[in-house]
C-alpha positions as CSV (number, residue, x, y, z in Angstrom):
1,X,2.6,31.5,-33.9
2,X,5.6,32.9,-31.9
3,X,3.9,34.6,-29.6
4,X,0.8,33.6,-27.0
5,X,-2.3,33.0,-28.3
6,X,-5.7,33.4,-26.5
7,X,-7.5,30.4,-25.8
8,X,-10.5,31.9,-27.8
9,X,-7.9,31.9,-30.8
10,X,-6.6,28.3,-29.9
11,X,-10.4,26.9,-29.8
12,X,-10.9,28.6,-33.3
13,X,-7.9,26.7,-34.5
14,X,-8.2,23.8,-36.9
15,X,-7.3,20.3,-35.0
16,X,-4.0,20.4,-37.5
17,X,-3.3,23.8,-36.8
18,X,-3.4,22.8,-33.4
19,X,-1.1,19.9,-33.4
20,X,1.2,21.6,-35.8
21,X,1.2,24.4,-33.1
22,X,1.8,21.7,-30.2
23,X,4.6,20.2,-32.2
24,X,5.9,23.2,-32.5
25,X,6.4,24.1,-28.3
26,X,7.5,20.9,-27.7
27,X,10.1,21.5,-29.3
28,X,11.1,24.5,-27.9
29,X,9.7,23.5,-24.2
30,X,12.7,20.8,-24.7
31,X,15.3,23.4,-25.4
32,X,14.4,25.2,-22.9
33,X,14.8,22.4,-20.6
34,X,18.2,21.6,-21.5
35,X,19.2,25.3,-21.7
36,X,18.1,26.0,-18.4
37,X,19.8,22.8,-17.0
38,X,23.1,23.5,-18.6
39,X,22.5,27.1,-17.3
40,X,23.1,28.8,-20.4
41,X,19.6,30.0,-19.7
42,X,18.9,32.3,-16.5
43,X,15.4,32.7,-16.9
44,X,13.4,30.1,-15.8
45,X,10.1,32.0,-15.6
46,X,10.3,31.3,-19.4
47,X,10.1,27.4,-19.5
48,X,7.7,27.6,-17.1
49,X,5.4,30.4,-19.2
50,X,6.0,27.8,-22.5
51,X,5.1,24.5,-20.4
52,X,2.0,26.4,-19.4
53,X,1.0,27.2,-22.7
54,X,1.9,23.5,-24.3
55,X,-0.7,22.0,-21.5
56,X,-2.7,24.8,-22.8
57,X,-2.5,23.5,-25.8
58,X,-2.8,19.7,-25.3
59,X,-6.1,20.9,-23.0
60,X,-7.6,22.4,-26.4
61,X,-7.0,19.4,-28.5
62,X,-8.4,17.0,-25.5
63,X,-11.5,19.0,-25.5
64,X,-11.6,18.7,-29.4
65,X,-11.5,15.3,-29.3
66,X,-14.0,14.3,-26.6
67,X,-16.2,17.0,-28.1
68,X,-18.5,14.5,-30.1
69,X,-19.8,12.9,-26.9
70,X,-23.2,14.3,-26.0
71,X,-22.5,16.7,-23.0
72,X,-26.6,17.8,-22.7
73,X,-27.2,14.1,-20.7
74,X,-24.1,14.9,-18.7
75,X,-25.8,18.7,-17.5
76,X,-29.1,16.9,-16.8
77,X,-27.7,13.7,-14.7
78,X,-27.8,14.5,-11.3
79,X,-25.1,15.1,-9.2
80,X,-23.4,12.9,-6.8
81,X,-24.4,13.1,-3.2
82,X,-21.0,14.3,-1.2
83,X,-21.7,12.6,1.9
84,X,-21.4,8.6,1.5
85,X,-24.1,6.0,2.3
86,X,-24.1,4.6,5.9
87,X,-22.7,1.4,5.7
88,X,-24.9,-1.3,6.8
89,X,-22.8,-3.6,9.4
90,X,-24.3,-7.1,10.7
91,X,-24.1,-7.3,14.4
92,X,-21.4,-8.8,15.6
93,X,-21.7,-12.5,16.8
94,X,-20.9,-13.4,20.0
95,X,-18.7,-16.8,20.3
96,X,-20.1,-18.9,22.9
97,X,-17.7,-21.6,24.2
C-alpha cells in the first residue's frame, strides 16, 4: 500500500499482510531518516507522518498477537483502588540508657 490506510483496513489485514506492510515502511522510515539527516530531504513532517504510521502498524500486529488471551475476565476484574493502603508503622521504640 503506498498510501495510508485506515486502521479499520489495517485490523482487516491478514497477520502476513501486515508484516509484509511493516517491512515495507521500515524500510522507507530508514530512508527517510538518512535523507533528512543528509538534508537532501526538507520535509520533515514526512518521516514523522511514516514513523507514525509504522507504530501504527506494529500497534495492530501487537494487538493480533495478544488477541487469544481472554479479555472478558479482564472487563469483569475490578479495578485498582487509586489511592494506596495506609501503611501500618510500629511505634517507634524509645532507647532507654
Amino acid at each position: 500500500m503506498s498510501a495510508f490506510a485506515t486502521t479499520t483496513e489495517l485490523r482487516k489485514m491478514s497477520p502476513q499482510e501486515l508484516q509484509r506492510e511493516i517491512g515495507e515502511k521500515q524500510g522507507v522510515v530508514s530512508k527517510l531518516r538518512l535523507a533528512v539527516r543528509m538534508q537532501s530531504e526538507k520535509d520533515t513532517a514526512k518521516l514523522r507522518k511514516e514513523r507514525l504510521y509504522l507504530a501504527r502498524l506494529l500497534t495492530i500486529q501487537h494487538e493480533k498477537m495478544t488477541s487469544g488471551t481472554d479479555n472478558a475476565e479482564l472487563k469483569d476484574a475490578p479495578k485498582a483502588s487509586r489511592v494506596a493502603a495506609p501503611v501500618k508503622r510500629g511505634k517507634k521504640s524509645s532507647s532507654s540508657k
